[in-house]
C-alpha positions as CSV (number, residue, x, y, z in Angstrom):
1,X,88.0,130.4,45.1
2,X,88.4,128.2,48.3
3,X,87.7,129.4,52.0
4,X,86.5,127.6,55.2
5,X,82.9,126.8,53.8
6,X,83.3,124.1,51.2
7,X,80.6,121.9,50.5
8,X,80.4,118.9,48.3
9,X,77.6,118.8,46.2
10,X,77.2,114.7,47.4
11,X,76.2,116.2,50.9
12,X,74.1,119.1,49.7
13,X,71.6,117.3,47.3
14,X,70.2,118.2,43.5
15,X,68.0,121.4,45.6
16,X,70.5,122.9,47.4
17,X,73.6,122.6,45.2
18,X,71.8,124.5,42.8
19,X,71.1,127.7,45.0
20,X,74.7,127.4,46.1
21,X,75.9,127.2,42.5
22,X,73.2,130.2,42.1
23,X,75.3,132.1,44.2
24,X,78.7,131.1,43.2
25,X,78.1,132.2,39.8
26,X,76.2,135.4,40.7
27,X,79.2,136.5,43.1
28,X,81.2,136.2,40.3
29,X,78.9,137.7,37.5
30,X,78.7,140.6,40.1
31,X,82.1,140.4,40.4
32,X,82.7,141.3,36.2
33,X,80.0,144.0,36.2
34,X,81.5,146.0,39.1
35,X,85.5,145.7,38.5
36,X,85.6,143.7,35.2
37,X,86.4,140.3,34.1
38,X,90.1,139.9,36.0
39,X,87.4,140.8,39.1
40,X,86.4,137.2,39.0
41,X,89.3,135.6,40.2
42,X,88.5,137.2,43.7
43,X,85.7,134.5,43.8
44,X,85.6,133.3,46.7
45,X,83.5,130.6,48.9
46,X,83.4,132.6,52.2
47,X,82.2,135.7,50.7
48,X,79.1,134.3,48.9
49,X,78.0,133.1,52.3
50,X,76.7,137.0,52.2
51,X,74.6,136.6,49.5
52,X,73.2,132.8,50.7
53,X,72.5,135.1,54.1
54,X,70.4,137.6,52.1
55,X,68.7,135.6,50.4
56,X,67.6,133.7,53.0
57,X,66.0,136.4,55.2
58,X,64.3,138.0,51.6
59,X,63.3,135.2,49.5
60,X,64.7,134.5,46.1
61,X,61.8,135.9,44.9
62,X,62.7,139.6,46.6
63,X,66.6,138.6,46.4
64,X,66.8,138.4,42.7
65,X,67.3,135.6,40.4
66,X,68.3,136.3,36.6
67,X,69.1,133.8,33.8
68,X,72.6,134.0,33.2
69,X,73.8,133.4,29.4
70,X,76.9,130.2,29.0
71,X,80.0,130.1,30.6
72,X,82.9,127.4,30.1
73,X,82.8,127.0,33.9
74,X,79.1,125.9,33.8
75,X,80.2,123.8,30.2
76,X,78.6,126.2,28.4
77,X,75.1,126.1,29.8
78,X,73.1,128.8,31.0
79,X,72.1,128.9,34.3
80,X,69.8,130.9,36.8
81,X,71.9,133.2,38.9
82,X,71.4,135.5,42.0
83,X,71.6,138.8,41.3
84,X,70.5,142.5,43.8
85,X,71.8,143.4,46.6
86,X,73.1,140.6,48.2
87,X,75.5,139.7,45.5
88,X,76.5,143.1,45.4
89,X,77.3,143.2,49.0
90,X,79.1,139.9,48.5
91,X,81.0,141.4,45.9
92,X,82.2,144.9,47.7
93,X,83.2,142.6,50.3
94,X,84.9,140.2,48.4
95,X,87.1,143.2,46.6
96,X,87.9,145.1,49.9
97,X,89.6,142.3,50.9
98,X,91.3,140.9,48.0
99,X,92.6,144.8,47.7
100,X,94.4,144.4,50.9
101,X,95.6,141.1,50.7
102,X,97.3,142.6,47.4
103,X,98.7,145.2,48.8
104,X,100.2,143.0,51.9
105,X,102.1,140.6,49.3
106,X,103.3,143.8,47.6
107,X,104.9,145.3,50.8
108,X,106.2,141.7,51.7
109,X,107.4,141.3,47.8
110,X,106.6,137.7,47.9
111,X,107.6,135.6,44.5
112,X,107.5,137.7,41.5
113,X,106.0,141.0,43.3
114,X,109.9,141.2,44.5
115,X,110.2,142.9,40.8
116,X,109.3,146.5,40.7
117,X,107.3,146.0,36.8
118,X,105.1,143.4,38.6
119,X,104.8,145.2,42.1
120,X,103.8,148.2,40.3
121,X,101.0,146.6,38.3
122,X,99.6,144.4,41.1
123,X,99.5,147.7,43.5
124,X,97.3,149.3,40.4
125,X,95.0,146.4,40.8
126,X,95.1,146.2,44.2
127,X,93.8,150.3,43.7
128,X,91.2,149.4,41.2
129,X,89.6,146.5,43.6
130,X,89.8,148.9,46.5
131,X,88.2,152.1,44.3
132,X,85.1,149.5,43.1
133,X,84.4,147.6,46.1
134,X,83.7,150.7,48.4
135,X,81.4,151.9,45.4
136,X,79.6,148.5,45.4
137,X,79.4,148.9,49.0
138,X,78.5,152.6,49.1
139,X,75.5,151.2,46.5
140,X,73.7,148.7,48.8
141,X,74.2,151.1,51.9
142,X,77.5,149.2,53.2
143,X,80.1,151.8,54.5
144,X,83.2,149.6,53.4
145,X,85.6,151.9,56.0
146,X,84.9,149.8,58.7
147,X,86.3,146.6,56.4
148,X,89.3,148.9,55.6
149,X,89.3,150.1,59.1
150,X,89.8,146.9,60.1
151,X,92.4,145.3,58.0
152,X,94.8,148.4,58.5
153,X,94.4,147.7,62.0
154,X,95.5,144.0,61.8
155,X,99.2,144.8,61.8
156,X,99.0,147.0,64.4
157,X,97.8,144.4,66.8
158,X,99.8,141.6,65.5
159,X,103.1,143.8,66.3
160,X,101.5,144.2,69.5
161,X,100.8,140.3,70.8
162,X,103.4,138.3,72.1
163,X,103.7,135.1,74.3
164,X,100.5,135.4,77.2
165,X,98.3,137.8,74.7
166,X,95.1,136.6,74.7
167,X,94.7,134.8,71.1
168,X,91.1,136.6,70.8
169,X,92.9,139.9,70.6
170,X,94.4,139.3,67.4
171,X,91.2,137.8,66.3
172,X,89.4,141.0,66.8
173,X,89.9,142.7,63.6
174,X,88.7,140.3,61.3
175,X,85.7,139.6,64.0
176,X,84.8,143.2,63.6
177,X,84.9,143.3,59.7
178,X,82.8,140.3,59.3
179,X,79.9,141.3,61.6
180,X,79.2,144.7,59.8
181,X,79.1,142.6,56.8
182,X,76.7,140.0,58.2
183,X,74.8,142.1,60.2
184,X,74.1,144.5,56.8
185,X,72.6,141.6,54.8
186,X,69.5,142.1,57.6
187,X,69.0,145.9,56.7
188,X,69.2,144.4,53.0
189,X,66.0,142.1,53.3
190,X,64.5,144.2,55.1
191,X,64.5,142.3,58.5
192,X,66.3,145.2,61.0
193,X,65.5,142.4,64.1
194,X,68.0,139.8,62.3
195,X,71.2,142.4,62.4
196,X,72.3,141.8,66.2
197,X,72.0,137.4,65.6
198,X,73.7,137.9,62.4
199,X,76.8,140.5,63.8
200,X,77.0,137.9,66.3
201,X,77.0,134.7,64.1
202,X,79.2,137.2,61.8
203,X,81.8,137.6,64.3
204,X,82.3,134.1,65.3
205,X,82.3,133.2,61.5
206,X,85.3,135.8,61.4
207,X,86.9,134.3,64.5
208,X,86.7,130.6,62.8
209,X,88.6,132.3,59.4
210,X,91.7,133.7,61.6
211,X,92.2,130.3,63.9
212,X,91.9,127.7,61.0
213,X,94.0,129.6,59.0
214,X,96.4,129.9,61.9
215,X,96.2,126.3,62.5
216,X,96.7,125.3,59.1
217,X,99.5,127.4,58.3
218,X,101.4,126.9,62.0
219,X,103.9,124.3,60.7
220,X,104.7,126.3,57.1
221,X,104.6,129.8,59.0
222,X,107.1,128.0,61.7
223,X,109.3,126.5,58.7
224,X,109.4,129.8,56.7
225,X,109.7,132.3,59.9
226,X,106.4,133.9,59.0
227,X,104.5,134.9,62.1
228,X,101.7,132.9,63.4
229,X,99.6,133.6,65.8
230,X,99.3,130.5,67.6
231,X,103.2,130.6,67.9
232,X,103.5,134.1,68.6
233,X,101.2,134.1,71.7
234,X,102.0,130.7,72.7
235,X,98.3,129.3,72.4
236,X,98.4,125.7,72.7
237,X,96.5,123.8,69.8
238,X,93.6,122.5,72.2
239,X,92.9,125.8,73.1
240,X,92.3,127.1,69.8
241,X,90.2,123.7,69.0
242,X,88.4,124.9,72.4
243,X,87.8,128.4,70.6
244,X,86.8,126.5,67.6
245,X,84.4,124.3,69.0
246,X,82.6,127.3,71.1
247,X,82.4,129.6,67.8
248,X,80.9,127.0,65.8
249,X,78.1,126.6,68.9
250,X,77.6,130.1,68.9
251,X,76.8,130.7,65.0
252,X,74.3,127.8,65.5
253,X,72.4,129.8,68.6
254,X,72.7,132.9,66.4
255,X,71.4,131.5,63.6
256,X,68.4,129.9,65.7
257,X,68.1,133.5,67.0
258,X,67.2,134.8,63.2
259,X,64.0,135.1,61.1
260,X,64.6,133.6,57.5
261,X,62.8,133.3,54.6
262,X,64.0,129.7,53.9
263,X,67.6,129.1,56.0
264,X,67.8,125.5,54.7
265,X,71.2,126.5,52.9
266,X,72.7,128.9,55.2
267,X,72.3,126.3,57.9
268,X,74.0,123.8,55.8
269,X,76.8,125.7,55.5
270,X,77.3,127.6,58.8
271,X,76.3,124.8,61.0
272,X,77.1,121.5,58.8
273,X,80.2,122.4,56.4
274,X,81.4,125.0,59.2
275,X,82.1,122.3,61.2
276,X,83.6,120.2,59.1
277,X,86.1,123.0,58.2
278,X,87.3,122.8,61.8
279,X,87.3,119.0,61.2
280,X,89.8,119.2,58.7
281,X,91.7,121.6,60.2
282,X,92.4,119.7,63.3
283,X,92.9,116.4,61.6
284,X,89.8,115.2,62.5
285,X,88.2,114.0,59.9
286,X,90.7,110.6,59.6
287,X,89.9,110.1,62.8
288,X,86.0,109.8,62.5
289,X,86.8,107.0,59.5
290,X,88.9,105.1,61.5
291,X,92.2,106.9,61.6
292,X,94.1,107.9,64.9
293,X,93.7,111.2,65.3
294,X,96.9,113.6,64.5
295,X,98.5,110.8,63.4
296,X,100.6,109.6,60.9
297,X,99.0,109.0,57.3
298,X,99.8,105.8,56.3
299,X,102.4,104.9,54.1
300,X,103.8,107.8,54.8
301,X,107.4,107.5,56.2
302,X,108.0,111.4,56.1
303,X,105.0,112.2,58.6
304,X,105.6,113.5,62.4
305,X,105.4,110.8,64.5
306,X,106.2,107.8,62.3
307,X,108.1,104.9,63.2
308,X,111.7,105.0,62.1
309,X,112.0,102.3,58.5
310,X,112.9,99.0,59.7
311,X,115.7,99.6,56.6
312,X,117.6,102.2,58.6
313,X,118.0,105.7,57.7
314,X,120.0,105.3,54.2
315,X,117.5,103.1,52.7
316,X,114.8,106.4,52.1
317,X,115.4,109.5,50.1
318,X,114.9,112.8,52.0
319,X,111.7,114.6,51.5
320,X,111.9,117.1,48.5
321,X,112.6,120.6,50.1
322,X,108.9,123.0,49.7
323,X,108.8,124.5,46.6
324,X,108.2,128.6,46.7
325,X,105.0,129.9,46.3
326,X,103.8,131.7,43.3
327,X,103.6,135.0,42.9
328,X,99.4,136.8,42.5
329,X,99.6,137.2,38.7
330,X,101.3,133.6,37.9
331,X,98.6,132.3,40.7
332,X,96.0,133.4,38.7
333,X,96.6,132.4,35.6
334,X,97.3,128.8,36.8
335,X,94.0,129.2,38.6
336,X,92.0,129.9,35.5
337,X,93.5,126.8,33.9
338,X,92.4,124.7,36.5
339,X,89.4,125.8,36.9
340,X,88.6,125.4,33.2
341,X,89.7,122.0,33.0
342,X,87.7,121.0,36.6
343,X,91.0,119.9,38.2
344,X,89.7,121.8,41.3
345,X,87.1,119.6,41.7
346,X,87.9,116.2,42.2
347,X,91.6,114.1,43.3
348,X,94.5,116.6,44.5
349,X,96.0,119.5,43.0
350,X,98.7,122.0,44.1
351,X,97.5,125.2,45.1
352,X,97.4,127.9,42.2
353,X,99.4,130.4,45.0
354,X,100.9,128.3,47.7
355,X,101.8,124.8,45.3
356,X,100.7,123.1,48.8
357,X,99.3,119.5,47.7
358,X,95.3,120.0,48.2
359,X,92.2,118.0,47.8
360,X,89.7,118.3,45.5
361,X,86.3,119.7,46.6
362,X,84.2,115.7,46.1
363,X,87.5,114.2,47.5
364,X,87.0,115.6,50.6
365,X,83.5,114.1,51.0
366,X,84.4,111.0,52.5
367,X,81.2,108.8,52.7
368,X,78.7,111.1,51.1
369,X,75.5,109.1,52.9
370,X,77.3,110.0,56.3
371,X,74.6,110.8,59.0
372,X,75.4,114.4,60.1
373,X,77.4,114.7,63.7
374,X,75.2,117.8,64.9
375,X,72.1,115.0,65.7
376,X,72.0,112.5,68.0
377,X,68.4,111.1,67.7
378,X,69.7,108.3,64.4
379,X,68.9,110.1,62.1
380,X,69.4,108.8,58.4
381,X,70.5,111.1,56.0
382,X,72.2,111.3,51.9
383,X,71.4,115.0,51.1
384,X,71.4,116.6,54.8
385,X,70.5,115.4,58.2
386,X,66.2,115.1,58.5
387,X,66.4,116.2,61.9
388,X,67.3,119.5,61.1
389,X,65.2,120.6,58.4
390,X,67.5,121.7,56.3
């Protein structure tokens, strides 16, 4: 259910937490209806950010908003839900690219999918999610190849970079697939003008994806042998926070650029919780609360850069060795448990797939009355910065 955009519902206020969890749910009631109810663990942050985008060019009015009957994730209340074409969208997307990450564990046989019973049934999945989400996308207009066109192209380019290649390069297929998507929520609200801001804040929002997953995962990938890009073309870390840094400026011109409806939320997340995605993913959250930056947590004698125990090296146990990852069906069900019983939310969990020790979505708020960075006139601020009208 995670991505890069995750807000905390401290930050966004009563308003706005309630049109995001109006998209949450509709992604996923959209979801059910168009592959059925497995469908829903493809939830997923990132792709609602289509239907937020939608909706903010069209109105919710125009959008589509539907009362939506209890759910244990809600406890059991009803709730008013987006529904049309922007959820729809968000869904096609959503199962495009679930579909191929499927089918990439499969070939690569991670965990259990290294068993030919599992393999076979997560590859009829995989087939079922890729049949469905180019009919949801062939129903709101969307012509899903290009998604597919893309992520069959990623390996091809990947095999192709090595030390000197120009990170952006390998950046370019997920760039590609994320404009057409962001660009076709303008056609969907009618709003042509909005599709060449939005392919451009689409494609930056793409670029941020690949370099804070690279950057998160550099250490594991290095550990594990996987391939990174980062490693692989020999990009030093300030020059992806560089990249980072110039992508997040450019979504914020490109959403200036557009004509919305009410962008209060879609500028929360793609300009606010964007950019404290890249925060976390360069360690710099700590840092803005008093931590050095890149540092050592502390307490912790394991950490790079900490100084050696004043005890001598027998007095500490070593670390324990990285547990494997779970395989996509084990994942899942561990997934629905936790996210029936809210342990998602708040504190640390391990990761349904990876097991990697994470925090909980309010954990990560840090001081929820935190004046927003992206102002610099004092602005005071609980729900969202003033400044910004948002």
């Amino acid at each position: 259910m995670f991505g890069m955009v995750r807000p905390c519902t401290h930050r966004l206020g009563e308003r706005l937490t309630a049109q995001w969890m109006a998209h949450l749910c509709g992604l996923c009631l959209a979801l059910r209806g168009q592959a059925g109810q497995f469908a829903r663990v493809v939830t997923n942050y990132d792709g609602l950010v289509i239907s937020v985008l939608t909706e903010a060019q069209a109105g919710a009015e125009r959008a589509g908003r539907r009362r939506a009957g209890p759910c244990a994730l809600r406890g059991m209340r009803r709730a008013s839900v987006a529904e049309g074409d922007g959820a729809r969208l968000a869904a096609a997307v959503s199962l495009i690219l679930a579909s191929a990450k499927t089918r990439d564990h499969v070939t690569d046989q991670d965990g259990l999918l290294a068993h030919r019973p599992v393999a076979a049934a997560a590859r009829r999945i995989a087939g079922v999610w890729g049949k469905e989400g180019a009919r949801a996308g062939a129903g709101v207009g969307f012509d899903t190849a290009l998604l597919v066109g893309a992520v069959e192209r990623q390996p091809e380019v990947e095999a192709l970079a090595g030390p000197g290649t120009p990170l952006l390069a390998v950046t370019e297929p997920t760039e590609t697939a994320t404009a057409a998507a962001f660009a076709h929520t303008a056609h969907l609200a009618g709003i042509p003008g909005n599709a060449a801001p939005l392919a451009e804040a689409g494609r930056l929002f793409g670029r941020l994806a690949h370099l804070l997953d690279a950057v998160e995962d550099q250490e594991e990938d290095a550990a594990s042998g996987a391939w990174n890009p980062l490693t692989a073309t020999g990009t030093p870390r300030a020059e992806a926070r560089r990249l980072a840094a110039d992508a997040l400026h450019g979504i914020r011109l490109a959403l200036d650029e557009a004509e919305f409806t009410d962008g209060r939320l879609a500028h929360v997340l793609l300009v606010h919780e964007l950019g404290r995605s890249v925060e976390r993913a360069f360690g710099e959250e700590r840092h803005r609360h008093g931590a050095e930056a890149y540092g050592p947590a502390p307490g912790n004698p394991y950490a790079p850069g900490a100084p050696p125990h004043p005890g001598g090296p027998g007095d500490l146990p070593p670390p324990p060795p990285p547990r494997e990852p779970r395989g996509l069906i084990p994942g899942c069900l561990v997934f629905v448990g936790m996210a029936c019983t809210c342990q998602m939310c708040c504190g640390t969990y391990e990761g349904p797939w990876s097991r990697r020790r994470r925090d909980g979505m309010c954990k990560s708020c840090g001081d929820c009355c935190e004046c927003c960075s992206c102002c610099s006139d004092g602005c005071q601020c609980c729900e969202c910065c003033g400044c910004c009208d948002c």
